[in-house]
C-alpha positions in Angstrom: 13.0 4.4 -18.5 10.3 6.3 -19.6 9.9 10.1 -19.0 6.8 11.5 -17.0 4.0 12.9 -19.5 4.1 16.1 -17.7 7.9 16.4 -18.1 7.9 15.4 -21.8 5.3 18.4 -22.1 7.4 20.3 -20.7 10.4 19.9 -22.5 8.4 19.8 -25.7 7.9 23.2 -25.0 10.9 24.5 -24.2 11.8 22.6 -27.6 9.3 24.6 -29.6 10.2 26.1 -32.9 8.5 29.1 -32.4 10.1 30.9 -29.8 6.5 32.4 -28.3 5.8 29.1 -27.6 8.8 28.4 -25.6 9.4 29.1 -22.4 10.9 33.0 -22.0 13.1 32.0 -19.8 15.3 29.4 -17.6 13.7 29.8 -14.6 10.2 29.2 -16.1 11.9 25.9 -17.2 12.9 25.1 -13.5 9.8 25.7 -11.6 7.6 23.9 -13.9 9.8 21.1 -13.5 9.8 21.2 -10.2 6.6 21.2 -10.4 5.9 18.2 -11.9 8.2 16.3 -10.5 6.7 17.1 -7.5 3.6 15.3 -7.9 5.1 12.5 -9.7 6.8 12.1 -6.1 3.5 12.8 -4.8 2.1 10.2 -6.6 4.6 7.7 -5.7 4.4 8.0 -2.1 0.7 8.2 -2.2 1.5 4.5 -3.9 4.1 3.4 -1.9 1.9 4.2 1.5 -0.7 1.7 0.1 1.5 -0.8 -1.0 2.6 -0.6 3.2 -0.9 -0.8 4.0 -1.8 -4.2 1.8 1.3 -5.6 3.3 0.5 -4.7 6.6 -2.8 -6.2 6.0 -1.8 -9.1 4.4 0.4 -9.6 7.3 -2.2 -9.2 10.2 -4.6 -11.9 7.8 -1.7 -14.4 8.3 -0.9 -13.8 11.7 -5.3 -13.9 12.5 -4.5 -17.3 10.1 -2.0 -19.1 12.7 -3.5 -17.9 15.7 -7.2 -19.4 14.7 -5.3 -22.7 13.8 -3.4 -22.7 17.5 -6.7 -22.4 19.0 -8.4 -25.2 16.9 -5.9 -27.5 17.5 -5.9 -26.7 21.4 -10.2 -27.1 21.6 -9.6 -30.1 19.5 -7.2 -31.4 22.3 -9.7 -30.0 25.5 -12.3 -32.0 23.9 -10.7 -35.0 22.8 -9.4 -35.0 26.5 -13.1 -34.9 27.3 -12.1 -31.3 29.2 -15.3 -30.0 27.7 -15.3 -26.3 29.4 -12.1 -25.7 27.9 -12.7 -26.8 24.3 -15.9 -24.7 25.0 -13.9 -21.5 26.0 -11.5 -22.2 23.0 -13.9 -22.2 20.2 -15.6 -19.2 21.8 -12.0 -17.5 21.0 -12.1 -18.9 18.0 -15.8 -17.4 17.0 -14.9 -14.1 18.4 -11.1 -14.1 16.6 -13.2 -15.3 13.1 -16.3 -12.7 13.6 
């Protein structure tokens, strides 16, 4: 797996040769992790919410999908049954389903 760029920062730092450049001390280490790991977590969620949402989506397109193809078969049925008024009121459900 690979690591988070902000976390291989931050352990490149605490890995520096010169010890100005490291972190002074452990706790420093800690909350900078946190940190980052934070809005990696962040940025998963943030992720994972629109993943949900595009499923959702796709979910209510293919539910819209079968109910327009129910309704076209029933108006195709009214009217073949010469029950014009209610292949009339079908494909009105139909245009307003498909607007």
């Amino acid at each position: 797996p690979s690591i988070p760029p902000a976390v291989e920062a931050i352990l490149l730092k605490a890995l520096a040769k010169e010890r100005e450049k490291r972190y002074q001390r452990a706790g420093d280490i800690v909350l900078a992790l946190e940190e980052a790991l934070g809005e990696e977590a962040e940025d998963m969620e943030q992720a994972e919410a629109r993943a949900r949402e595009e499923r959702a989506k796709a979910e209510a397109e293919r539910e819209k999908q079968e109910r327009l193809s129910i309704l076209y078969a029933e108006a195709g049925k009214a009217y073949e049954a010469g029950q014009w008024q209610d292949a009339i009121d079908t494909f009105e459900q139909v245009l307003a389903l498909d607007a």
